[in-house]
SEFIZA-3560 file (N, C-alpha, C; in Angstrom, 3 decimals):
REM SEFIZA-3560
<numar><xx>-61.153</xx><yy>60.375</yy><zz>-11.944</zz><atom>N</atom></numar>
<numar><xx>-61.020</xx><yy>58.962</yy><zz>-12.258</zz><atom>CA</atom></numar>
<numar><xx>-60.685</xx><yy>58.171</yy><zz>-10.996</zz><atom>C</atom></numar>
<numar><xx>-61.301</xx><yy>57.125</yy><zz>-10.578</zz><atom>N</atom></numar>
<numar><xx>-61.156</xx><yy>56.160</yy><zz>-9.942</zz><atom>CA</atom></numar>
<numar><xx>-59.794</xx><yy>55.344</yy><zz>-9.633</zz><atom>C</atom></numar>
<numar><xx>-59.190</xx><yy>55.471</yy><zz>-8.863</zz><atom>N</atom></numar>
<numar><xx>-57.866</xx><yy>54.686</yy><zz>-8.377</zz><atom>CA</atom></numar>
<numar><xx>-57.823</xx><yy>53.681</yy><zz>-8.382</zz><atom>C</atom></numar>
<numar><xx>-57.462</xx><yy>52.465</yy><zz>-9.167</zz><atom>N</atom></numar>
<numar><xx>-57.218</xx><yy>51.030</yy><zz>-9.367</zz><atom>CA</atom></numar>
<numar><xx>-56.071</xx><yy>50.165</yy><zz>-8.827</zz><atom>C</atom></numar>
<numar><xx>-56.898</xx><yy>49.826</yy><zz>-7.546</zz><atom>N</atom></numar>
<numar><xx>-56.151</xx><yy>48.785</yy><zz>-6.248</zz><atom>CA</atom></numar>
<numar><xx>-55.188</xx><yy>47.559</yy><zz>-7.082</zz><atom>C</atom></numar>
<numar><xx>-54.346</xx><yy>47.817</yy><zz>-6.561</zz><atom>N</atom></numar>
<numar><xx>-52.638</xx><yy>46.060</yy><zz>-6.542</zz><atom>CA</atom></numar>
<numar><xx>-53.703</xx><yy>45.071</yy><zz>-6.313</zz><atom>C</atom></numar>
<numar><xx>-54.111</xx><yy>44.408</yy><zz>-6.661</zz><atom>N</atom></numar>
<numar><xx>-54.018</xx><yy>42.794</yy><zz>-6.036</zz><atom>CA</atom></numar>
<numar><xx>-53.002</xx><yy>42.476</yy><zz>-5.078</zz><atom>C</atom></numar>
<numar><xx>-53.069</xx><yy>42.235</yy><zz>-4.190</zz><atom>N</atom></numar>
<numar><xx>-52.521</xx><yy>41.511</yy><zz>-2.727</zz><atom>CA</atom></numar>
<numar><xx>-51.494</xx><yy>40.166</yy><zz>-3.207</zz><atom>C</atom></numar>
<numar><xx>-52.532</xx><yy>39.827</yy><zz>-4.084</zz><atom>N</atom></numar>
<numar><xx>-51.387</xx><yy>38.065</yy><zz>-3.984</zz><atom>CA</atom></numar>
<numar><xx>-50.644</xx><yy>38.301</yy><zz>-5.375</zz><atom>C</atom></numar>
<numar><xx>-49.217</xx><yy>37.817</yy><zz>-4.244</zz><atom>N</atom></numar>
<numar><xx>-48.355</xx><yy>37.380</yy><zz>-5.608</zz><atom>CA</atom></numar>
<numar><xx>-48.141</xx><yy>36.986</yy><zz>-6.402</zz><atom>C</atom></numar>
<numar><xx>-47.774</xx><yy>37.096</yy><zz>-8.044</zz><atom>N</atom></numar>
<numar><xx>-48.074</xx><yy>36.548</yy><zz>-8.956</zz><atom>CA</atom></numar>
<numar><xx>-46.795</xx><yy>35.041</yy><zz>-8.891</zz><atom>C</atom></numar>
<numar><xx>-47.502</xx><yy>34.028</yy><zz>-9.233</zz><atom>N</atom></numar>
<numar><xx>-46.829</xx><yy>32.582</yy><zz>-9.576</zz><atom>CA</atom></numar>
<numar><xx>-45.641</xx><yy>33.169</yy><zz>-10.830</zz><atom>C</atom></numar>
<numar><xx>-44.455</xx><yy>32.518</yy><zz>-10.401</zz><atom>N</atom></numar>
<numar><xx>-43.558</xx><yy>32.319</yy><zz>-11.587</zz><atom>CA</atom></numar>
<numar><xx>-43.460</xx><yy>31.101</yy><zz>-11.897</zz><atom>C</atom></numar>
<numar><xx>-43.082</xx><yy>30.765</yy><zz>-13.005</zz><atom>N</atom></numar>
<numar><xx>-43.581</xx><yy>29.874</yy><zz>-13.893</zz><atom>CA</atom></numar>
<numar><xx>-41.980</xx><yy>28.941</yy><zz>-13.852</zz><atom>C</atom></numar>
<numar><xx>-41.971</xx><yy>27.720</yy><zz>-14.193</zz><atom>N</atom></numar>
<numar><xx>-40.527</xx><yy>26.894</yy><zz>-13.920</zz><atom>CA</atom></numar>
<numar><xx>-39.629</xx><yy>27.335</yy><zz>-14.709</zz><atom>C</atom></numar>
<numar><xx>-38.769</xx><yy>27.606</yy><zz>-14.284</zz><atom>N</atom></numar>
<numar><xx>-37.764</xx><yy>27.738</yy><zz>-15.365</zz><atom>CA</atom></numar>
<numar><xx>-36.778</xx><yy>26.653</yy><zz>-15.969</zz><atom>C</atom></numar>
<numar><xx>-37.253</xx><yy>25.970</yy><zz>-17.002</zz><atom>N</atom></numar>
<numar><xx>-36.420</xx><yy>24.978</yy><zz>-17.480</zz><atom>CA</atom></numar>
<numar><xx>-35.603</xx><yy>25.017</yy><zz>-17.722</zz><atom>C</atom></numar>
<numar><xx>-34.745</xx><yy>26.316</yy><zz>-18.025</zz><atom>N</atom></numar>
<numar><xx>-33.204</xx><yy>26.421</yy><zz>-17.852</zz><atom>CA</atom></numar>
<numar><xx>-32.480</xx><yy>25.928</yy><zz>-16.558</zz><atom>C</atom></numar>
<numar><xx>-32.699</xx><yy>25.452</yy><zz>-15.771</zz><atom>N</atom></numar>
<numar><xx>-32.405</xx><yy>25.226</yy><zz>-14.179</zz><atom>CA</atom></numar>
<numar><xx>-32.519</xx><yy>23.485</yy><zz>-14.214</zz><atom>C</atom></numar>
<numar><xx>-33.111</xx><yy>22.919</yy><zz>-15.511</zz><atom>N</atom></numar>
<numar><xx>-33.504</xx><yy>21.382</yy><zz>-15.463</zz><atom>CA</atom></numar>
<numar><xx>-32.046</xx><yy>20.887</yy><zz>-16.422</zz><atom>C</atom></numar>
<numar><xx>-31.344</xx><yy>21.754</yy><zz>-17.092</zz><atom>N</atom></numar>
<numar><xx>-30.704</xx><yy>21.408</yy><zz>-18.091</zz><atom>CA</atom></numar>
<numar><xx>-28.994</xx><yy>22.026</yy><zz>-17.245</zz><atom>C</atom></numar>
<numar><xx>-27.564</xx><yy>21.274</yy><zz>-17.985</zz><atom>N</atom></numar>
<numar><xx>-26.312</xx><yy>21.749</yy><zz>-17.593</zz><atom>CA</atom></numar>
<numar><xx>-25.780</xx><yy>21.687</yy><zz>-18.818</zz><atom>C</atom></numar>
<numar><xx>-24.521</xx><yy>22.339</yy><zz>-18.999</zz><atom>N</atom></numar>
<numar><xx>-23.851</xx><yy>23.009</yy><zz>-20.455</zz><atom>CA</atom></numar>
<numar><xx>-22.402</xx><yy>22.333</yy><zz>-19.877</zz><atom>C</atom></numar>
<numar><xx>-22.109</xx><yy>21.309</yy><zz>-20.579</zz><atom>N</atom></numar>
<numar><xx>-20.835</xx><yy>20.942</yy><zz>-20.780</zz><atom>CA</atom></numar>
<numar><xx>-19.660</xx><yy>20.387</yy><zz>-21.874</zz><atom>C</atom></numar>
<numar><xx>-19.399</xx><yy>21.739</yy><zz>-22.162</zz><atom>N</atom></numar>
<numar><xx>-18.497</xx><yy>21.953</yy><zz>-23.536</zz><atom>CA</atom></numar>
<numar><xx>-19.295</xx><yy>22.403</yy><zz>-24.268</zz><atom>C</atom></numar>
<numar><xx>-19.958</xx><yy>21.145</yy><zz>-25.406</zz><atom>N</atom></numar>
<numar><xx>-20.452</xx><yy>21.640</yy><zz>-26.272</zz><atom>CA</atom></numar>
<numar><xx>-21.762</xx><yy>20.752</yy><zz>-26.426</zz><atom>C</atom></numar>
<numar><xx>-22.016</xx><yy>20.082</yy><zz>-25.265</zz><atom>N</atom></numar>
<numar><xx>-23.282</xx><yy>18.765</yy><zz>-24.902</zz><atom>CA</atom></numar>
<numar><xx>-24.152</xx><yy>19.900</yy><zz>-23.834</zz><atom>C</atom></numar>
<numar><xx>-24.961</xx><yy>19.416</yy><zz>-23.672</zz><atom>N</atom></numar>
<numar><xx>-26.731</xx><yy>19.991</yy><zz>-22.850</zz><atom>CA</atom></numar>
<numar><xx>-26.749</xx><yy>18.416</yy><zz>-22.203</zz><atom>C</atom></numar>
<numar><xx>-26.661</xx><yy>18.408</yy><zz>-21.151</zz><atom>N</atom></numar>
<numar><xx>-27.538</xx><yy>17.471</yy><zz>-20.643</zz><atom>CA</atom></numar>
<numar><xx>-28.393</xx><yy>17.783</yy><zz>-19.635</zz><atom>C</atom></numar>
<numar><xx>-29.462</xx><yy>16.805</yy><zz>-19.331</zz><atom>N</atom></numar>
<numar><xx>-30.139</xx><yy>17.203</yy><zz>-18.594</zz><atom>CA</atom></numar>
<numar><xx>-30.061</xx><yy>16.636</yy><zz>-16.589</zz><atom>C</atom></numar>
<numar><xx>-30.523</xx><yy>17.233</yy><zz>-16.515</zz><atom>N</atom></numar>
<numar><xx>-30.524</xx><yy>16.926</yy><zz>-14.837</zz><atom>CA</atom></numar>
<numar><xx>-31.296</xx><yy>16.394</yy><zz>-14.223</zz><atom>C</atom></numar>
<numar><xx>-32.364</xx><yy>16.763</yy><zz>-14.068</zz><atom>N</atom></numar>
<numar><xx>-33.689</xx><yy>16.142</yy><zz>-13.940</zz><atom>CA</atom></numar>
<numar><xx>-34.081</xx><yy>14.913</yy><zz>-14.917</zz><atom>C</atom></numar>
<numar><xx>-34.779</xx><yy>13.776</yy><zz>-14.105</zz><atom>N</atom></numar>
<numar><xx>-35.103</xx><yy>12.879</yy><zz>-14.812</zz><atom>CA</atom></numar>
<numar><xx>-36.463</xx><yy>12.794</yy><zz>-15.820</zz><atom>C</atom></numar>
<numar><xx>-36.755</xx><yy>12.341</yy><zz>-17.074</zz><atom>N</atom></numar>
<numar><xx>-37.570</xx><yy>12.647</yy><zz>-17.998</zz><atom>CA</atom></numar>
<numar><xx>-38.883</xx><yy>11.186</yy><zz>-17.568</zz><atom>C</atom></numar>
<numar><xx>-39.726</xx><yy>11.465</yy><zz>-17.813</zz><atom>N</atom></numar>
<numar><xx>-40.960</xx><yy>10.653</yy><zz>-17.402</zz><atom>CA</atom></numar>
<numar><xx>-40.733</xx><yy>9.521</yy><zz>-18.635</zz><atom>C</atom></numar>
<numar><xx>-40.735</xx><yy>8.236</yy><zz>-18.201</zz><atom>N</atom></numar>
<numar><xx>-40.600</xx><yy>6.519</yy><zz>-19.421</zz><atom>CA</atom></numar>
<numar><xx>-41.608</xx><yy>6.978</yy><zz>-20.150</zz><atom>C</atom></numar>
<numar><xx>-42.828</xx><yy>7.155</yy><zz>-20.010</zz><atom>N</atom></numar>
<numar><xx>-44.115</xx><yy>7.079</yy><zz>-20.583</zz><atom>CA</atom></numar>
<numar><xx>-44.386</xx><yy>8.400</yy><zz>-21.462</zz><atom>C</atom></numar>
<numar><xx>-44.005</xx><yy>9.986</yy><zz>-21.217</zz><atom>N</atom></numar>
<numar><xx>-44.314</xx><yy>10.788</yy><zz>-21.876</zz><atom>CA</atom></numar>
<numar><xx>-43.163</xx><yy>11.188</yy><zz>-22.921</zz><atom>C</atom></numar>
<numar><xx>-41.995</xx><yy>10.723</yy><zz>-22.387</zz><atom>N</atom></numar>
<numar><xx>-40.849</xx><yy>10.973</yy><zz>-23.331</zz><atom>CA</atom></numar>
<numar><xx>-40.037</xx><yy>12.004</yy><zz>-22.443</zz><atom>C</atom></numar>
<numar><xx>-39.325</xx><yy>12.471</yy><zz>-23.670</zz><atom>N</atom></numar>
<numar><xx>-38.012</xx><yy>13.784</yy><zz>-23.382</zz><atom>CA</atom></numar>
<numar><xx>-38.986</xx><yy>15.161</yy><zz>-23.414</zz><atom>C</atom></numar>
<numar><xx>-38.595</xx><yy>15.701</yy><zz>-22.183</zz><atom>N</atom></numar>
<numar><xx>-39.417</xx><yy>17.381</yy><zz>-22.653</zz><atom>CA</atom></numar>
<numar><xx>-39.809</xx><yy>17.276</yy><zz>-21.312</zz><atom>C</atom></numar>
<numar><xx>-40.632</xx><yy>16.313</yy><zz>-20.542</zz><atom>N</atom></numar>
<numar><xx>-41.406</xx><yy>15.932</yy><zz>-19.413</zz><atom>CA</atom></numar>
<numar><xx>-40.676</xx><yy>15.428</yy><zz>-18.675</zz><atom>C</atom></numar>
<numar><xx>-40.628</xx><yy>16.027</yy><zz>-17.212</zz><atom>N</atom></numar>
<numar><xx>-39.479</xx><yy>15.833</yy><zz>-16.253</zz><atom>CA</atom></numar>
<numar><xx>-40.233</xx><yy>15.126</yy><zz>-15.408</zz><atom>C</atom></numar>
<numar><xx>-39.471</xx><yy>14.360</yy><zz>-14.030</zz><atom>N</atom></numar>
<numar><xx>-40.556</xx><yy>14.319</yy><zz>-13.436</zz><atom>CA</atom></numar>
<numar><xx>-40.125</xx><yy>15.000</yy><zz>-11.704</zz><atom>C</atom></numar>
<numar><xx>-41.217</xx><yy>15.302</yy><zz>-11.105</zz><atom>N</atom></numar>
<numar><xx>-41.062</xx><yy>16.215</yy><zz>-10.022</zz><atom>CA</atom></numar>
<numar><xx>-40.693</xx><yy>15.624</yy><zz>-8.682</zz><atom>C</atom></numar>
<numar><xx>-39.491</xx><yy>15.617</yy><zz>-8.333</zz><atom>N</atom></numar>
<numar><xx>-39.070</xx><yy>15.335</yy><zz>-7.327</zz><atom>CA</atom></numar>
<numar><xx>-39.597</xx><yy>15.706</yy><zz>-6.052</zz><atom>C</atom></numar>
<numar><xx>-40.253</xx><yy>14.328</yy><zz>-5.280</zz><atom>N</atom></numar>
<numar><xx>-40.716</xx><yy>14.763</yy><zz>-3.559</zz><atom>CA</atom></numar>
<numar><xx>-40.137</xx><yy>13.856</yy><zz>-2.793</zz><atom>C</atom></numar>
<numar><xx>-40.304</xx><yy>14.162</yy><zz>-1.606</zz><atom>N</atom></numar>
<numar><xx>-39.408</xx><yy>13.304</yy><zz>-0.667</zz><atom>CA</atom></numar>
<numar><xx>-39.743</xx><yy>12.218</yy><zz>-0.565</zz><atom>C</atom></numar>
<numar><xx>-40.236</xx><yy>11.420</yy><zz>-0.969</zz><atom>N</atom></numar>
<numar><xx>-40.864</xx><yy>9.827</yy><zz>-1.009</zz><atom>CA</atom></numar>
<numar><xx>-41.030</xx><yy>9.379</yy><zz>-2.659</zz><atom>C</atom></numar>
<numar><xx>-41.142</xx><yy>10.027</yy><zz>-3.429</zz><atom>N</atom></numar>
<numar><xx>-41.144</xx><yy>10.064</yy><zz>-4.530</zz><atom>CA</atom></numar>
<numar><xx>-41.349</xx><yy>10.397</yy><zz>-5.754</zz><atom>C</atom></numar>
<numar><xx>-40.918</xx><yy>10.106</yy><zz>-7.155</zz><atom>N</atom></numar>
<numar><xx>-40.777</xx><yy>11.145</yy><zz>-8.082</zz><atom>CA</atom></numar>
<numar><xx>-41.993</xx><yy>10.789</yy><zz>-9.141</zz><atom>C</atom></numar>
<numar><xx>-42.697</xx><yy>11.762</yy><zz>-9.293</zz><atom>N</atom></numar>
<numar><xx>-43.867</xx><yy>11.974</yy><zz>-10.061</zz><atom>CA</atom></numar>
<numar><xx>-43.885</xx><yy>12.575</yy><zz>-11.238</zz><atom>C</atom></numar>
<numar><xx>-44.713</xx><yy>12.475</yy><zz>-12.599</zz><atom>N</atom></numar>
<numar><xx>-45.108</xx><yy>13.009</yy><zz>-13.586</zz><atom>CA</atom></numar>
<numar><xx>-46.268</xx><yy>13.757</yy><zz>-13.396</zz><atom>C</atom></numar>
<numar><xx>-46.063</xx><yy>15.102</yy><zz>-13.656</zz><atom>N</atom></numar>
<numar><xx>-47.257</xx><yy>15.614</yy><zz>-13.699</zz><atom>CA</atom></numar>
<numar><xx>-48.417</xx><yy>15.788</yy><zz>-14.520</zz><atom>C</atom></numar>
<numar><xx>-48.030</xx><yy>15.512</yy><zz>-16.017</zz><atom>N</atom></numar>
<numar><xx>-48.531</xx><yy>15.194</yy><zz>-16.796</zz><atom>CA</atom></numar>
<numar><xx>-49.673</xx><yy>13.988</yy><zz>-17.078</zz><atom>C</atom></numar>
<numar><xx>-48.720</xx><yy>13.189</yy><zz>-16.724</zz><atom>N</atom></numar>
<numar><xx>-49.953</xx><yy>11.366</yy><zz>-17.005</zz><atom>CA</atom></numar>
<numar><xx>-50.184</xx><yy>10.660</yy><zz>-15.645</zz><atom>C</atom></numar>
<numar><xx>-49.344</xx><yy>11.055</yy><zz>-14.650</zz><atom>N</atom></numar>
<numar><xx>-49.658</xx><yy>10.653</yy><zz>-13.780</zz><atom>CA</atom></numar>
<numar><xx>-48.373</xx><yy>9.712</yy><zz>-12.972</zz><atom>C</atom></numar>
<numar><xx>-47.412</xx><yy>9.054</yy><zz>-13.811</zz><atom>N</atom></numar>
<numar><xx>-46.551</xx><yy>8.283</yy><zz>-13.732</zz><atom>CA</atom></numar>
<numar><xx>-45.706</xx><yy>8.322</yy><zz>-12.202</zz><atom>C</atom></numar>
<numar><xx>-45.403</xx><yy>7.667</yy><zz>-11.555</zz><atom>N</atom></numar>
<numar><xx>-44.744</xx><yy>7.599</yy><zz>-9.960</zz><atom>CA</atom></numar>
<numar><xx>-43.635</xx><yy>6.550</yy><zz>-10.157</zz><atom>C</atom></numar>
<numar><xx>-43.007</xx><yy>6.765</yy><zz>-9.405</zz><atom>N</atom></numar>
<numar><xx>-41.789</xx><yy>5.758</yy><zz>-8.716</zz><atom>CA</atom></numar>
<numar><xx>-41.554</xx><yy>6.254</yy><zz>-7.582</zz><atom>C</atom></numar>
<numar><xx>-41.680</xx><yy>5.180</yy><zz>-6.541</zz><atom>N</atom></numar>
<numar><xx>-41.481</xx><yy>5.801</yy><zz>-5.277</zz><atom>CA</atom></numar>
<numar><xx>-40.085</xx><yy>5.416</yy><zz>-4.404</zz><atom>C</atom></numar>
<numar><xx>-39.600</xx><yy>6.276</yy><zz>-3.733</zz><atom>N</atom></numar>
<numar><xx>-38.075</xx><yy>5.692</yy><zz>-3.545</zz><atom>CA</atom></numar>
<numar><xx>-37.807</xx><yy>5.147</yy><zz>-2.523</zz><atom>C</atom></numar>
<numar><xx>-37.207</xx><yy>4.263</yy><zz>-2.284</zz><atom>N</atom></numar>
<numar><xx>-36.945</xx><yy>3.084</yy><zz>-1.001</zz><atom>CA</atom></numar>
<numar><xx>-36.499</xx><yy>3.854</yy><zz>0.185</zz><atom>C</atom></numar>
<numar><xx>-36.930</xx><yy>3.127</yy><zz>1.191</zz><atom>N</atom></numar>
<numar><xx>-36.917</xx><yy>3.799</yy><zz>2.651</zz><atom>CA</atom></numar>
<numar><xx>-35.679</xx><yy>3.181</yy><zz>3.392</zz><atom>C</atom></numar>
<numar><xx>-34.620</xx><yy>2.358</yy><zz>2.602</zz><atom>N</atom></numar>
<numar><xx>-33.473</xx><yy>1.771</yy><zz>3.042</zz><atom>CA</atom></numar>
<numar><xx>-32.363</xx><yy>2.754</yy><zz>3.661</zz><atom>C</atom></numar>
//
């Protein structure tokens, strides 16, 4: 039987939304900010100029002050 080669590239891990959320007492809040337009569930992705939805598209870009 034929020996069946690894794939080379690493497999992507996937976000972990436990890391978007904090536990205090007996409240969840969240950390990350949720996109106006798609609702709660949809975060949006923080870059150094500004924070994006990945979903719909949504931006706010943050002041250079």
């Amino acid at each position: 039987m034929a020996d069946k080669k690894k794939s080379a590239a690493p497999k992507k891990e996937a976000s972990a939304k436990k890391n978007y959320y904090s536990v205090n007492g007996d409240k969840l809040e969240r950390i990350k900010r949720n996109c106006p337009k798609c609702g709660p569930g949809v975060f949006l992705a923080e870059h150094k100029d500004r924070a994006s939805c990945g979903k719909c598209g949504y931006t706010e870009f943050k002041n250079k002050n």
